[in-house]
DRENDO-1510 file (C-alpha; in Angstrom, 1 decimal, always signed):
<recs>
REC; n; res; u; v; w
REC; 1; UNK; -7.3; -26.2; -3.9 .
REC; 2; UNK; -6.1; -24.4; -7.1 .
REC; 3; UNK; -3.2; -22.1; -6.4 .
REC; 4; UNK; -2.4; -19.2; -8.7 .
REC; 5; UNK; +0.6; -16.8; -8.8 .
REC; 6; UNK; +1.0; -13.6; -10.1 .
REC; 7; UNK; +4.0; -12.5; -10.3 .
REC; 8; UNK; +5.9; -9.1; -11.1 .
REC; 9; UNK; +9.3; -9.9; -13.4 .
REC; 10; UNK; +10.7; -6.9; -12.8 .
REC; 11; UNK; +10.0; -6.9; -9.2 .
REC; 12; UNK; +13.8; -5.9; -7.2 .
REC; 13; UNK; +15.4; -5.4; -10.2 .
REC; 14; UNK; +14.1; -8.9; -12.0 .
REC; 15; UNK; +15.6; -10.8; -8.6 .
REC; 16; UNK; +11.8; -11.6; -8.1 .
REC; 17; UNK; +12.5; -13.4; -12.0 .
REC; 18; UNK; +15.4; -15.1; -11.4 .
REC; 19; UNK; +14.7; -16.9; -8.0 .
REC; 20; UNK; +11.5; -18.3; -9.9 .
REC; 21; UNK; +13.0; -21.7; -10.5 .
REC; 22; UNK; +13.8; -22.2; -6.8 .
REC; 23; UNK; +10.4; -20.7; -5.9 .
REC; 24; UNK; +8.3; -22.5; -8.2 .
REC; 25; UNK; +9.9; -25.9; -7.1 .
REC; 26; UNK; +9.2; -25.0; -3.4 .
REC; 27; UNK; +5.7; -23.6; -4.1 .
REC; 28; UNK; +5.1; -27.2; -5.9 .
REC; 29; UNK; +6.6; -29.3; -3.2 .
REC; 30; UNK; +3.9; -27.8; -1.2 .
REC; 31; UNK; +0.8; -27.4; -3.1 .
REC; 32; UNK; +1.1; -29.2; -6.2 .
REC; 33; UNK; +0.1; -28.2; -9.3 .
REC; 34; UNK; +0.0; -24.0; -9.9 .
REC; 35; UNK; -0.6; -21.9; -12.3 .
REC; 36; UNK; +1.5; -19.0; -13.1 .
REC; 37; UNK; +0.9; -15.2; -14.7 .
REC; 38; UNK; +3.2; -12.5; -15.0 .
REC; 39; UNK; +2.2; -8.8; -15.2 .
REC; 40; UNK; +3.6; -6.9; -17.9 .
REC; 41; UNK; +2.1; -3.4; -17.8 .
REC; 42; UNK; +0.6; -1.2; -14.8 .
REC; 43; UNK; -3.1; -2.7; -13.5 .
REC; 44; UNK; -2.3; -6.1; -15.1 .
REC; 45; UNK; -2.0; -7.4; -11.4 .
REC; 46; UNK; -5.6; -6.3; -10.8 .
REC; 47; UNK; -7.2; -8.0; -14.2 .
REC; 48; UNK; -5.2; -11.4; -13.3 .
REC; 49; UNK; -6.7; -11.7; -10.1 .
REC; 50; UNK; -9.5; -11.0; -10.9 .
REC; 51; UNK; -9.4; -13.7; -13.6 .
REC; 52; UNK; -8.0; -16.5; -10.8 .
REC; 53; UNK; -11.1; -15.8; -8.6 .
REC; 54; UNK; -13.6; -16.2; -11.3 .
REC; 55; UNK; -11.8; -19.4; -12.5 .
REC; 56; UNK; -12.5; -20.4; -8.8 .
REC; 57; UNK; -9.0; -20.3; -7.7 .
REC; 58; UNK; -8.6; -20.7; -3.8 .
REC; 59; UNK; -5.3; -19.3; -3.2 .
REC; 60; UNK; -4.0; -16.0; -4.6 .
REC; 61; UNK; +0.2; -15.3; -4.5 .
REC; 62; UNK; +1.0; -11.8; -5.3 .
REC; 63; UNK; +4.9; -12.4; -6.2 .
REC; 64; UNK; +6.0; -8.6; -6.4 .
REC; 65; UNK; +5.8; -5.1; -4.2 .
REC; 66; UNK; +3.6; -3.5; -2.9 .
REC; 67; UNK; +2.3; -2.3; -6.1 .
REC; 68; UNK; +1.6; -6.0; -7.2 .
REC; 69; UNK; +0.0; -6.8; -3.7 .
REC; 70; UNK; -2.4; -4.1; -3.7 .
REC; 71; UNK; -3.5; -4.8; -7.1 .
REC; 72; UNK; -3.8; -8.5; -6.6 .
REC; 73; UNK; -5.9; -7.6; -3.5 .
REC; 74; UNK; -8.1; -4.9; -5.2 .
REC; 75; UNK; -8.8; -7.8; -8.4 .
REC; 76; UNK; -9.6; -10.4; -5.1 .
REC; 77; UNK; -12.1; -7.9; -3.6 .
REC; 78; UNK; -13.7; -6.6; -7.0 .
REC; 79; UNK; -14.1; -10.2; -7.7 .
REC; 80; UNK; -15.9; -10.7; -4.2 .
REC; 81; UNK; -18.2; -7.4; -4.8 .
REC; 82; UNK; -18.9; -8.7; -7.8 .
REC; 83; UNK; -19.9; -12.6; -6.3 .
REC; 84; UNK; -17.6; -14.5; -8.5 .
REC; 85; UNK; -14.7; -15.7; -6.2 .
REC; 86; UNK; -13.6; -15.7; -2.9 .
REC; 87; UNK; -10.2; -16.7; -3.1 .
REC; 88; UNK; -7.3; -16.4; -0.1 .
REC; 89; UNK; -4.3; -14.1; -0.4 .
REC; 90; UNK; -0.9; -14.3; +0.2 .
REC; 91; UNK; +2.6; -12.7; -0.1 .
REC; 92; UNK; +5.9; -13.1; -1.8 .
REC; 93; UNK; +7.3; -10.0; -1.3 .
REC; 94; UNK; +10.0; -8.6; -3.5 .
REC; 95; UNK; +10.6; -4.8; -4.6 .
REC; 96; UNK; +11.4; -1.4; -4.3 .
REC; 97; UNK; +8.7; -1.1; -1.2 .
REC; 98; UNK; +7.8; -3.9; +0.6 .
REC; 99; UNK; +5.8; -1.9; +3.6 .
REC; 100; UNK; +2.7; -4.0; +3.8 .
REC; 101; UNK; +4.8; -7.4; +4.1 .
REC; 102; UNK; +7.0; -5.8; +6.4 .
REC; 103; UNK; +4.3; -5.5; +8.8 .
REC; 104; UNK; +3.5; -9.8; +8.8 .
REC; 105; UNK; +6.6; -10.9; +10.0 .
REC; 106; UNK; +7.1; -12.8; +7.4 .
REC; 107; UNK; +10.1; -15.1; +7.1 .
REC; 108; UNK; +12.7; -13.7; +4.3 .
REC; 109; UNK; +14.0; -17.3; +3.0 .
REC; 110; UNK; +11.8; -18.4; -0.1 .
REC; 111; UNK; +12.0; -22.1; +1.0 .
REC; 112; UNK; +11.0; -20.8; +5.0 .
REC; 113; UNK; +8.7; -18.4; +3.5 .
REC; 114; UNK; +6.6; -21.2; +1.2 .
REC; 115; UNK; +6.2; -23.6; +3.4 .
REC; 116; UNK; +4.6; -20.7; +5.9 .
REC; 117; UNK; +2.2; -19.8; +3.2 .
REC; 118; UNK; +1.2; -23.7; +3.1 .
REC; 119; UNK; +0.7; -24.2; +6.8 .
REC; 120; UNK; -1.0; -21.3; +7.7 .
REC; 121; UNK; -4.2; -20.5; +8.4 .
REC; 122; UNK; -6.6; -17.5; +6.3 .
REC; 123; UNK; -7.2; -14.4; +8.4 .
REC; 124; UNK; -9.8; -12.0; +7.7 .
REC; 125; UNK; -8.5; -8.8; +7.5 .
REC; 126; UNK; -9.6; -4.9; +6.7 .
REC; 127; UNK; -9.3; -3.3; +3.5 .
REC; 128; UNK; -10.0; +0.4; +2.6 .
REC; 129; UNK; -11.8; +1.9; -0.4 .
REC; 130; UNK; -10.8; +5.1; -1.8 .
REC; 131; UNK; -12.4; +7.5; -4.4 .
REC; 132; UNK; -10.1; +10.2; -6.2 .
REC; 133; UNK; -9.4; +12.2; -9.1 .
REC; 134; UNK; -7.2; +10.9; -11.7 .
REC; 135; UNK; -4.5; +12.2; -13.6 .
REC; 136; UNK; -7.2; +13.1; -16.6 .
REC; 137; UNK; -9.7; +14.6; -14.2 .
REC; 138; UNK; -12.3; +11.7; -13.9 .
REC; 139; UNK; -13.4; +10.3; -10.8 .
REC; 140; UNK; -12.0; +6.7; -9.7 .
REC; 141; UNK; -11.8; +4.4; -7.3 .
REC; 142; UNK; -9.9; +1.1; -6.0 .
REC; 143; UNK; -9.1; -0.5; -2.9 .
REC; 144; UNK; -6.3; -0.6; -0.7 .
REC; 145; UNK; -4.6; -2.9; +1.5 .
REC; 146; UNK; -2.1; -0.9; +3.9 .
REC; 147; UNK; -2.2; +3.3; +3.9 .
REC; 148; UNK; -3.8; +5.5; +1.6 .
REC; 149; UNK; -2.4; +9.3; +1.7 .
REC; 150; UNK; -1.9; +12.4; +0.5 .
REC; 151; UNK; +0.6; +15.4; -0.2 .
REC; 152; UNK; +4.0; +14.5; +0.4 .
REC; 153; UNK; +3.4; +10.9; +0.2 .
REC; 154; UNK; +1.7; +11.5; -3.7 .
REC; 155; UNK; +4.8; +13.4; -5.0 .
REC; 156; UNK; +8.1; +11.1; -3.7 .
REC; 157; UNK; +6.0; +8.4; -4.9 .
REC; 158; UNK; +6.3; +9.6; -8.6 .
REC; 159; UNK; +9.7; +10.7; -8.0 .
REC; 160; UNK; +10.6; +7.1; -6.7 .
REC; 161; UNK; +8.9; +4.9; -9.6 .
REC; 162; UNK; +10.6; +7.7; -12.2 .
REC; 163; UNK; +14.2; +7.0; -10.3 .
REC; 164; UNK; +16.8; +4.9; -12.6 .
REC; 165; UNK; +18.1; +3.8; -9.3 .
REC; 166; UNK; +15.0; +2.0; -8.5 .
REC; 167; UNK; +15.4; -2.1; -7.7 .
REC; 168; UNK; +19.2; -1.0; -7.8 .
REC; 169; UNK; +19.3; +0.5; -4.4 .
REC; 170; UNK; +18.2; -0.2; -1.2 .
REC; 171; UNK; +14.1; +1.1; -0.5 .
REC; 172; UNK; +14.9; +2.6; +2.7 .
REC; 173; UNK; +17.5; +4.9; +1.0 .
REC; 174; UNK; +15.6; +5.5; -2.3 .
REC; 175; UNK; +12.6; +6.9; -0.3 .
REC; 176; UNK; +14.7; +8.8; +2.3 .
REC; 177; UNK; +16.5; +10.5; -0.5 .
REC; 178; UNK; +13.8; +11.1; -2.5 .
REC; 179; UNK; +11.4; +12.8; +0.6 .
REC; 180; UNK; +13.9; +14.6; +1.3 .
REC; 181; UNK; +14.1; +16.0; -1.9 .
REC; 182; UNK; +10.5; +16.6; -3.1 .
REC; 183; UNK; +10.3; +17.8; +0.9 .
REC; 184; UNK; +12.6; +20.8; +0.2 .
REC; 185; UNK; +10.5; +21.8; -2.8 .
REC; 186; UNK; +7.0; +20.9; -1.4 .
REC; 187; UNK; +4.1; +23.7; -0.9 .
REC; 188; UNK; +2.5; +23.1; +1.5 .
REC; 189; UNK; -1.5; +22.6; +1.0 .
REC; 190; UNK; -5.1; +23.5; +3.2 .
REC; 191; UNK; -7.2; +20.8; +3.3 .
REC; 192; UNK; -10.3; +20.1; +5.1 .
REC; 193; UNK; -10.5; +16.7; +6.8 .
REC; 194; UNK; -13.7; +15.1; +7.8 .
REC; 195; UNK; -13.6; +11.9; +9.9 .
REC; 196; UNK; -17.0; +10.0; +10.6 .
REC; 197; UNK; -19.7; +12.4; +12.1 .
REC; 198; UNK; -16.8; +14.4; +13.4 .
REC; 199; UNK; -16.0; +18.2; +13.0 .
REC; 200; UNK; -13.8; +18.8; +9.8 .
REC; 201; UNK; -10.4; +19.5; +10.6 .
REC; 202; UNK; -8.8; +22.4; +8.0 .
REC; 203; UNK; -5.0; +21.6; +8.0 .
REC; 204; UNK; -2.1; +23.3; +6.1 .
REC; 205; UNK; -0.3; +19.9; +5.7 .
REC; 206; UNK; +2.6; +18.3; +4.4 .
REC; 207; UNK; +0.9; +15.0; +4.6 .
REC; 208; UNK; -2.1; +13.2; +5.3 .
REC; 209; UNK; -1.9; +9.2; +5.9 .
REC; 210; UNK; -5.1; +7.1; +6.0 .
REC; 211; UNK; -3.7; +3.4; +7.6 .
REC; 212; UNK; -4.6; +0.1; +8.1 .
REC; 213; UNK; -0.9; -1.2; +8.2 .
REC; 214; UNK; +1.6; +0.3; +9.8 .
REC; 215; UNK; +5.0; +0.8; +7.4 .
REC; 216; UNK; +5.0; +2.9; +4.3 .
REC; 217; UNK; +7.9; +4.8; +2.2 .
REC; 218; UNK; +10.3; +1.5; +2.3 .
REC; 219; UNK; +9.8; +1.5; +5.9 .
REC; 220; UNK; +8.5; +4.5; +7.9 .
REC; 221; UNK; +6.3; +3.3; +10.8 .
REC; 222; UNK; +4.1; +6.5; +10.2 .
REC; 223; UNK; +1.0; +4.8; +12.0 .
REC; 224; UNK; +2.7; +3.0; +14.8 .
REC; 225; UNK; -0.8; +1.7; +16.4 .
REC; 226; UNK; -2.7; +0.7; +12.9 .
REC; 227; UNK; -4.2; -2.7; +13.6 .
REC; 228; UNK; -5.2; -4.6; +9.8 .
REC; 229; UNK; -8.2; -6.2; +11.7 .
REC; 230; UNK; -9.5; -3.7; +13.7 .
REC; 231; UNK; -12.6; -2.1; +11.7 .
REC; 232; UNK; -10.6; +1.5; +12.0 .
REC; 233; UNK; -8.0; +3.9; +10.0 .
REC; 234; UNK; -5.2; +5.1; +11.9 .
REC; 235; UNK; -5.3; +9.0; +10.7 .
REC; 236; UNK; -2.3; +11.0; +10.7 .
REC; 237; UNK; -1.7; +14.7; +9.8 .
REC; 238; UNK; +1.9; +16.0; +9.3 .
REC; 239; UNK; +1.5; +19.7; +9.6 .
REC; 240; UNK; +2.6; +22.4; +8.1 .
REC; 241; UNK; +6.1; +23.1; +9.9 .
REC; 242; UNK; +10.2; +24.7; +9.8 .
REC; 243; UNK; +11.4; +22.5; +6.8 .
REC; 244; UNK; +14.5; +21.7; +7.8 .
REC; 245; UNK; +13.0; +20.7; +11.2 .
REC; 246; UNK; +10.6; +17.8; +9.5 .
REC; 247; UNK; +13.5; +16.5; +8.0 .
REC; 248; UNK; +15.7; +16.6; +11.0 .
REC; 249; UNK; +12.5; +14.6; +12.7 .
REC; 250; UNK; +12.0; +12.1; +9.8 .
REC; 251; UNK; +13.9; +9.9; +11.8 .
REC; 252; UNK; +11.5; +9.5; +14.5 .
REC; 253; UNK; +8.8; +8.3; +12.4 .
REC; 254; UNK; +11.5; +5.0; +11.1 .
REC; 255; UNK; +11.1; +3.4; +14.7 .
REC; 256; UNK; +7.3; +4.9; +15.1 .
REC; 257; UNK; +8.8; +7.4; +17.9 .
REC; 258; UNK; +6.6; +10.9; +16.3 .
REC; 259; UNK; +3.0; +10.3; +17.9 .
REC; 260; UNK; +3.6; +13.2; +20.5 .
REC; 261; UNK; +5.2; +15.6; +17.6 .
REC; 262; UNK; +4.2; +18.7; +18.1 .
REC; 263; UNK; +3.7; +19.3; +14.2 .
REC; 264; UNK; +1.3; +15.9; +14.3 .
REC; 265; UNK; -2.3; +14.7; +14.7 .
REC; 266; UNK; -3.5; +11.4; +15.3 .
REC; 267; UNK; -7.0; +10.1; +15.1 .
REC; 268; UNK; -9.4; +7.0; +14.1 .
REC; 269; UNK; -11.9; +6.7; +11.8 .
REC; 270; UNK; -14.3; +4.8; +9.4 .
REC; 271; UNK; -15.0; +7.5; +6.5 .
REC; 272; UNK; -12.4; +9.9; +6.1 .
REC; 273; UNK; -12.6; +12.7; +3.5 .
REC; 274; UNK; -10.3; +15.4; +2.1 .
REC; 275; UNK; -10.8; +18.1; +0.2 .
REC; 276; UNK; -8.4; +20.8; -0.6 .
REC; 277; UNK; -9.4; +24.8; +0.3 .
REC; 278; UNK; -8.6; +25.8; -3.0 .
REC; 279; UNK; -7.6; +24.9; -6.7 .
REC; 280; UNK; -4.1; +25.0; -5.7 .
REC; 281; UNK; -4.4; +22.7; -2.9 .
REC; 282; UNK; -5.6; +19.2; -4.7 .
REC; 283; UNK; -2.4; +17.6; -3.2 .
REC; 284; UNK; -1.6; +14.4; -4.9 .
REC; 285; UNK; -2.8; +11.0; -3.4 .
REC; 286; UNK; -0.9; +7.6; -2.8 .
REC; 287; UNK; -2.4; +4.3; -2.9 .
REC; 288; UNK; +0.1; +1.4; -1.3 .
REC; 289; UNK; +2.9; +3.4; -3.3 .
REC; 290; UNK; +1.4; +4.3; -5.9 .
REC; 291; UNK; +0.4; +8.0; -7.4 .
REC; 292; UNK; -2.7; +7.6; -9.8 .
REC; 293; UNK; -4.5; +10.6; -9.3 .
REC; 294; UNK; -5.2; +13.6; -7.0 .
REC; 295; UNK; -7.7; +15.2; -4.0 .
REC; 296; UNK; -10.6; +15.6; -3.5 .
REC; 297; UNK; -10.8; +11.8; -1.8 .
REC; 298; UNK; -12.6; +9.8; +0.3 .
REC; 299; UNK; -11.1; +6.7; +2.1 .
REC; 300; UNK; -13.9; +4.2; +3.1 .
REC; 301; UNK; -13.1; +1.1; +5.7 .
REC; 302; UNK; -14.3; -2.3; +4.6 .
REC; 303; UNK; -13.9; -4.5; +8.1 .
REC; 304; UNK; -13.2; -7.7; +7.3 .
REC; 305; UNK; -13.1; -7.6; +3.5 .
REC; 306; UNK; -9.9; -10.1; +2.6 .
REC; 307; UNK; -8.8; -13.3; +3.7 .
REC; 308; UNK; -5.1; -12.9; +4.3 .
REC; 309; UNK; -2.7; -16.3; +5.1 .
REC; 310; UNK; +0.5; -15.0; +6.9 .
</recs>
């Protein structure tokens, strides 16, 4: 089997860089022969996996965040729309948010870590689609691997990936700091929320999260029932509420403890879409930590799409 790694060099400050030696003589104890390709702009992730799969790789290692994962999986599954690869995914996490990984259990020693990657077996798991606006006001689209969202989630994203202190402090208190600021200056939006055949829901929200994993924002278990291989979105809505409240209650949504907030909605879906009430309300979106583009969206569940090995 040919094994490809793409890997982010800048990934936890450039640790991700500088444990390559070790990594790449544990990876080759293992599988042998691999071939190695390092992003160096935003999207390069996506193109390179994209390339592996054509080049009928069988095994994809995304060596990076969540940024890098979600790119290498959205290359995988173009690649498998498109009927010119199926190859396997897997994970070496390293970077400012590592949400989707922390939800596989994964073990944290490189060494440990590797030789899990070899033993295990490929699961199928779910993978979402979502259409949006982007920053230049043309319509895209591009898969997801873990949660999908909106409004609060859009702008502490930009305000993370802009912070100087990023890879130089820990996720957890980059992402705390950081909601809690764009929190205190966030306007609150009305949306309208359709979920399969169901009746729209208008909401004047702070947040709207669309999950197949569990963890996002460097570890907030915001969707503590999300199954990846369940055929259904975990929907939440964070209402509009007393500000200094939601901060106070940020806490409870660390250990997954916020499902009978009053301020919060959770349902399950297939096809959710959102559309803001007015001009003023196209809240920006987030895709597995990233901020490409705005509302109106629609998040589409694809059962069954990728072939994980955790």
């Amino acid at each position: 089997m040919k094994v490809g790694v793409i890997l982010n060099p800048v990934a936890g400050g450039g640790r991700l860089k500088r444990d390559w030696p070790r990594m790449a003589a544990a990876l080759r104890r293992h599988f042998g022969d691999i071939e190695l390709r390092q992003t160096q702009v935003g999207g390069d992730a996506e193109r390179l996996a994209l390339d592996f799969a054509a080049d009928g790789f069988g095994l994809v290692i995304a060596a990076g965040g969540d940024g890098t994962a979600s790119e290498v999986a959205d290359g995988l599954l173009q690649a498998a729309d498109e009927g010119c690869g199926t190859a396997e995914l897997a994970l070496i996490p390293c970077g400012t948010g590592i949400d989707f990984a922390r939800g596989l259990g994964l073990p944290h020693d490189i060494d440990a870590l590797v030789a899990h990657i070899a033993e295990a077996k490929g699961r199928k798991i779910d993978a979402g689609r979502i259409s949006y606006v982007d920053d230049h006001g043309a319509l895209a689209s591009r898969h997801f691997i873990n949660i999908a969202s909106l409004g609060l989630s859009g702008a502490t994203d930009r305000a993370v990936n802009a912070d100087r202190r990023k890879g130089r402090v820990s996720a957890k208190a980059l992402f705390y700091w950081r909601t809690v600021a764009e929190f205190m200056r966030y306007r609150f939006q009305h949306v309208r929320i359709s979920i399969d055949d169901g009746e729209p829901v208008e909401a004047r929200m702070a947040l709207v999260a669309v999950a197949n994993g569990r963890f996002f924002g460097g570890g907030m278990m915001v969707a503590p029932d999300a199954v990846l291989d369940d055929g259904q979105f975990e929907v939440v809505i964070l209402r509009a509420a007393g500000k200094l409240g939601l901060i106070r209650d940020i806490r409870l949504v660390y250990g997954g403890q916020h499902r009978n907030h009053p301020a919060i909605t959770i349902l399950r879906g297939r096809k959710v879409t959102v559309e803001p009430m007015s001009d003023d309300d196209a809240a920006l979106v987030d895709i597995d930590g990233e901020s490409p583009g705005r509302i109106p969206a629609m998040f589409e569940m694809l059962p069954g799409a990728l072939t994980l090995r955790y």
